[in-house]
N, C-alpha and C positions, 0 to 999 in steps of 0.2 A: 569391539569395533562397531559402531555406530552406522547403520542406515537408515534411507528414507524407503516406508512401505508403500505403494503404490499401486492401486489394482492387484493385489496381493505378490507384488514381485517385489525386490530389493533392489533398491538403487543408493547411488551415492548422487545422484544429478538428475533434477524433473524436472522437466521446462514443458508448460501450458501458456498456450495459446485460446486469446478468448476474442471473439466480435463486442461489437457494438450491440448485437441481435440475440447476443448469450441471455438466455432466461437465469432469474436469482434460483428459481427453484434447480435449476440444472445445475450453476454454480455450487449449490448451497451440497448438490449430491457429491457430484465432483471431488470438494475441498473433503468432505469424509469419507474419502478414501486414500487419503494421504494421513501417514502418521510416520515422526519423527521420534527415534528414539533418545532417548537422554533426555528430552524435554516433556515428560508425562506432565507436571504441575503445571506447565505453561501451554499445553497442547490446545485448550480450549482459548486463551488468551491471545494465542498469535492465528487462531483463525478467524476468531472475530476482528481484529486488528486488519489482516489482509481483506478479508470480506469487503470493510469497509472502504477500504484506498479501490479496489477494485470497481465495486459499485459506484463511485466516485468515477472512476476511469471511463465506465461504460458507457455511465451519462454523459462525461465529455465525448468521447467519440459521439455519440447518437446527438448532441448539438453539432453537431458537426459536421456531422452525416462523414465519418471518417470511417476506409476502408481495412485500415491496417490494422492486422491483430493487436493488442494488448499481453504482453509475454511477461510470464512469471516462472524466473527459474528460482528453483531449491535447490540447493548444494548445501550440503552435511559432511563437515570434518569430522575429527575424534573432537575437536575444540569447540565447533559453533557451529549452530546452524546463519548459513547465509541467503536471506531472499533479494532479489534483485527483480522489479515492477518498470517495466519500461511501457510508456503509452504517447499514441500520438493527437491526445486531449487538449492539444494547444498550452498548457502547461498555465500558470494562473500566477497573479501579484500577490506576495504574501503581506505585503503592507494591508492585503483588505480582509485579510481575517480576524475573528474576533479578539486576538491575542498576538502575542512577539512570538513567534515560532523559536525563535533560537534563549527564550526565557528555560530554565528549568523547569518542568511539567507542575511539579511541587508548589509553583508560585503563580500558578494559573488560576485562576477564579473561574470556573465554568458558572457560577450565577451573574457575574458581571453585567450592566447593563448592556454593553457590546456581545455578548452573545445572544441578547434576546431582539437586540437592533438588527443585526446580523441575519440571525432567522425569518425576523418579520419583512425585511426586504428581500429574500428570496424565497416567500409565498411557504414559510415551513417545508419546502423540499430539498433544504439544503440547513444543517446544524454546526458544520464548523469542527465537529470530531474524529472525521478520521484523521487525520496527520497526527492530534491529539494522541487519540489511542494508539496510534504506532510508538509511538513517543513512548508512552508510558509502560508500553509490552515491551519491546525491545530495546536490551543493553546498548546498542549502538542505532543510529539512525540518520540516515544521508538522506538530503534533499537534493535534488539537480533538474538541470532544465537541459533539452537539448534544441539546434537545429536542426533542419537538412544538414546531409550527408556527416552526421554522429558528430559535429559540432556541439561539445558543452558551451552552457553560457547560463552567464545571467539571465534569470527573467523578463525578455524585453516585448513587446508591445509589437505584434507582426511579425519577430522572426522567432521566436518560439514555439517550435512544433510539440515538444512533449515535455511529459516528467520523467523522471528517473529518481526512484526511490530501490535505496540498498538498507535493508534492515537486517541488524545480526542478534543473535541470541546464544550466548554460552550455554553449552553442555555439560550440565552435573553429572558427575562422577559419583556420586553417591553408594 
């Protein structure tokens, strides 16, 4: 039976909470002390993976001067690990990233002109890879936008408060 380790307790369910005002070095302590079992060969892949959607998040909030946490739950079946990223970053058009998000990862060209376009217009503090690397770590991958009051939607222009990313990962039985 599969749990998630946490400040050296066992759990089956971790939900963290982060500000806008979370330092990476605090994050970075944080995430290593979380470990999932059934996934040793992927452990380091789905933290860099989250790292990055998060640091993504925080920068949204901190444009935004937004006060509400950014929540990450971990829920560990015997089947999969499930993470679930809710933020209230204003949530973003994916028509403007470097690439077709809903393309297979496989067929992505990270040297393409549009990722260096991409880059050069957001001053190189912004590369266009975390959604990327989710993609490519995790078996499964959900994109969503929400409103006010937990309204999903599309991505729209002013009524978009947040993202909502659900990434899953199969448990090897090994």
């Amino acid at each position: 039976m599969g749990y998630i380790k946490y400040k050296d307790k066992k759990y089956k369910t971790v939900t963290i909470r982060l500000t806008k005002s979370t330092e990476f070095s605090s994050l970075l302590k944080e995430f290593h002390q979380i470990y999932f079992t059934g996934l040793d060969k992927k452990m380091e892949h789905i933290r860099y993976a989250v790292l990055e959607l998060v640091n993504n998040s925080i920068r949204a909030h901190q444009e935004r001067d937004e006060q509400a946490p950014i929540t990450l739950q971990f829920i560990l079946s015997d089947q999969d690990l499930l993470i679930i990223m809710k933020d209230r970053g204003g949530g973003f058009d994916v028509g403007r990233l470097p690439y077709d998000i809903s393309e297979p990862v496989d067929h992505i060209d990270l040297n393409n002109p549009d990722f260096q376009a991409y880059r050069e217009r957001h001053g190189y503090h912004r590369f266009g890879m975390g959604l990327l690397v989710a993609k490519r770590t995790f078996d499964d991958f959900v994109l969503k936008f929400h409103a006010r009051g937990k309204e999903e939607l599309s991505w729209t222009e002013g009524r978009t408060e947040g993202t909502i990313l659900e990434m899953r990962s199969t448990i090897s039985h090994e």
